[in-house]
C-alpha positions as CSV (number, residue, x, y, z in Angstrom):
1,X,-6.7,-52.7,8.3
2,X,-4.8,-49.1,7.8
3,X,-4.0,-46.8,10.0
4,X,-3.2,-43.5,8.8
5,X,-5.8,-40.6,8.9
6,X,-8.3,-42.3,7.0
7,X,-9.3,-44.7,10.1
8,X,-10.6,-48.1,9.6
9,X,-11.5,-47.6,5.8
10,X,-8.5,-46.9,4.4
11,X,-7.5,-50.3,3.3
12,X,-10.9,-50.9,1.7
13,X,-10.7,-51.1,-2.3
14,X,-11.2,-47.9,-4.4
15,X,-15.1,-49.4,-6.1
16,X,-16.1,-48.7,-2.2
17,X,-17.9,-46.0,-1.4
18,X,-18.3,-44.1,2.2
19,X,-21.5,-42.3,3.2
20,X,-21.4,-40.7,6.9
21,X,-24.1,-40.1,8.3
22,X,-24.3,-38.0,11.7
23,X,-21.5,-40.1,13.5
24,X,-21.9,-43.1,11.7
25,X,-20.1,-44.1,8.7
26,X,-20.7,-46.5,6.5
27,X,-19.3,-48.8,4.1
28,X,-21.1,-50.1,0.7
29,X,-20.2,-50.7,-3.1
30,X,-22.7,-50.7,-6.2
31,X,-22.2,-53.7,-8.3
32,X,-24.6,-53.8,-11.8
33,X,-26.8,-57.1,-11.1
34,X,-28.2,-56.6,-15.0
35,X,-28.3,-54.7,-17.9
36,X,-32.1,-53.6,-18.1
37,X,-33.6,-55.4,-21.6
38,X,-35.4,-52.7,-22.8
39,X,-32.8,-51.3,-24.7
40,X,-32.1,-47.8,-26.0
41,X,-35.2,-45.3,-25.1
42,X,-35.8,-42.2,-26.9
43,X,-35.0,-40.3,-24.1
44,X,-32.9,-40.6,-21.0
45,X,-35.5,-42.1,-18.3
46,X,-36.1,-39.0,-16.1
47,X,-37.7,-37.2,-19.1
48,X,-40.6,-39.5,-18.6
49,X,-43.3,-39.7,-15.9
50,X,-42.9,-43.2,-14.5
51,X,-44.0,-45.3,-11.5
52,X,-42.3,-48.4,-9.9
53,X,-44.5,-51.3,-8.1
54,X,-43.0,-52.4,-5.0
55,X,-41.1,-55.3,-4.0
56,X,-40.0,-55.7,-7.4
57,X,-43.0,-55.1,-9.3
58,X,-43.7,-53.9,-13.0
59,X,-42.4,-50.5,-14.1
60,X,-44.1,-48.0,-16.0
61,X,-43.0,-45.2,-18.6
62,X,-45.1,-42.6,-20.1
63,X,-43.0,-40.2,-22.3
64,X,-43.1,-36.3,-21.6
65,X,-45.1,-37.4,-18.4
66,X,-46.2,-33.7,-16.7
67,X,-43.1,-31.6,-18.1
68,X,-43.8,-31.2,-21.4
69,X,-41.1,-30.7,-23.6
70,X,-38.7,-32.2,-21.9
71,X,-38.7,-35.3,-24.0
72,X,-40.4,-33.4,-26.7
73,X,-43.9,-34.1,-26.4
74,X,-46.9,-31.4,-26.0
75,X,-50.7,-32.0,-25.8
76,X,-52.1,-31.3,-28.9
77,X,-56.0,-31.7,-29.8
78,X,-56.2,-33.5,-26.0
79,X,-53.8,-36.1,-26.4
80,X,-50.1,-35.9,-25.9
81,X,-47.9,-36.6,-29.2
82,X,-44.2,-36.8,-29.3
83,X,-42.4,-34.5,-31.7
84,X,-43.0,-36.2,-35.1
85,X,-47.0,-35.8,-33.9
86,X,-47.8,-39.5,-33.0
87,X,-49.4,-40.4,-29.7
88,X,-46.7,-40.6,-26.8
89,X,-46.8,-44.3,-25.5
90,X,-47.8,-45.6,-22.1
91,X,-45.6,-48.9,-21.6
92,X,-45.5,-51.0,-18.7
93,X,-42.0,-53.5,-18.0
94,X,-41.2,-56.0,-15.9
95,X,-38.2,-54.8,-13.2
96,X,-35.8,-56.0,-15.8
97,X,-36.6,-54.5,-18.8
98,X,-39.0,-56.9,-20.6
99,X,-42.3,-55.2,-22.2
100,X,-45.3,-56.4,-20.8
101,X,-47.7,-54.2,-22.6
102,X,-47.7,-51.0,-24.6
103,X,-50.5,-49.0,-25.9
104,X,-51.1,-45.0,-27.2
105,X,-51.4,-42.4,-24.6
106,X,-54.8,-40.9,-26.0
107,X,-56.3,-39.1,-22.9
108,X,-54.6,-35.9,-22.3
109,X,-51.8,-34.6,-19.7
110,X,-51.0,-37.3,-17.4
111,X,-50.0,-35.7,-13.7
112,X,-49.3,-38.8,-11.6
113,X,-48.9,-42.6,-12.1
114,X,-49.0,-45.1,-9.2
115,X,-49.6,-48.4,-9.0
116,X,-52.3,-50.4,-6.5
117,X,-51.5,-53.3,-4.3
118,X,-53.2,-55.3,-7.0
119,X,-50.5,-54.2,-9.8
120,X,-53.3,-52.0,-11.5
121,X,-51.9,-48.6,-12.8
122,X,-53.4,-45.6,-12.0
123,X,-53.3,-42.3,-13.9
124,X,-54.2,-39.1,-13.0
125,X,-55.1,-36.6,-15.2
126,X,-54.6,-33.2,-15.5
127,X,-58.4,-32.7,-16.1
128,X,-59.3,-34.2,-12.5
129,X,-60.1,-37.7,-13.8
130,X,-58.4,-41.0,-13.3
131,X,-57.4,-44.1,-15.1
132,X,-57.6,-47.4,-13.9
133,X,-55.4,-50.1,-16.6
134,X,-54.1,-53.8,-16.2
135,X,-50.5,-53.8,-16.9
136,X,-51.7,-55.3,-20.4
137,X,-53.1,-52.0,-21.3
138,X,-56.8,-53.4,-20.6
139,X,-59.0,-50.3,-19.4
140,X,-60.3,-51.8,-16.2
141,X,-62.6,-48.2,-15.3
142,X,-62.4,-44.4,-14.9
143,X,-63.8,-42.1,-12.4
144,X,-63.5,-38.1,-11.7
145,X,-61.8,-36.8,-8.9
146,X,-65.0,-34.7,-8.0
147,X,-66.8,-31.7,-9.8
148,X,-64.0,-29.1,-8.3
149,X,-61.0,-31.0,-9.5
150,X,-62.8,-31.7,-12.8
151,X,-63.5,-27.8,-13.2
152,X,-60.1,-26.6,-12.1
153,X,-58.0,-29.2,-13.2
154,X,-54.9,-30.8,-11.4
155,X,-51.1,-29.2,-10.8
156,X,-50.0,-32.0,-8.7
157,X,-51.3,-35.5,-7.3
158,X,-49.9,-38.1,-4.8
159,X,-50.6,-42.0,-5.5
């Protein structure tokens, strides 16, 4: 171990990183377990609205998500499009990579995406409805959020 200024640490390899925190500091290094198999998106990842299952679970990407324009997608005629005008696509990966299941986004301005404890993705939309699908892409059901939400629409939603 060193023992100049640094304290303890100082011997420790460069790829180490140090994060204090109040008066404890810690020691920890990021090593890249794999490369994620879904290879080259059309837009770096937080230009799309996504939502992670826990423990591991399936991932999922909608493109444009509730900032539109940031990956280049807009709502147009109640569905979101990307810029060439075709739908933007809902896709659904396993937590390496792999695609599960990809279909169009048809439905308007997604807000929110979360997942249940049953791996079942929700959507909420920006028109006070919601979404139910299998990570397939099967439509499992739909329901409002109640007449208010559904007259006003949404800004923001927590799944």
């Amino acid at each position: 171990m060193g023992t100049d200024d640094d304290g303890p640490f100082s011997s420790q390899p460069a790829e180490w990183v140090r994060l204090r925190h109040g008066s404890e500091e810690h020691v920890f290094s990021h090593h890249c377990a794999y490369e994620m198999r879904w290879g080259r998106l059309e837009a770096p990842l937080p230009a799309f609205l996504s939502a992670a299952a826990p423990d591991g679970g399936p991932l999922a990407l909608l493109a444009g998500g509730h900032d539109v324009g940031q990956s280049g997608s807009r709502v147009e005629g109640g569905r979101q499009v990307d810029v060439a005008g075709a739908p933007s696509q809902l896709r659904v990966f396993t937590a390496s990579g792999s695609l599960l299941g990809a279909w169009a986004w048809e439905h308007g301005q997604c807000i929110r995406l979360g997942w249940t404890p049953a791996h079942e993705l929700l959507c909420v939309l920006e028109s006070g409805r919601v979404i139910l699908w299998s990570m397939q892409g099967e439509r499992l059901a739909e329901f409002g959020l109640g007449g208010a939400c559904e007259e006003e629409g949404i800004l923001m939603a927590e799944v």
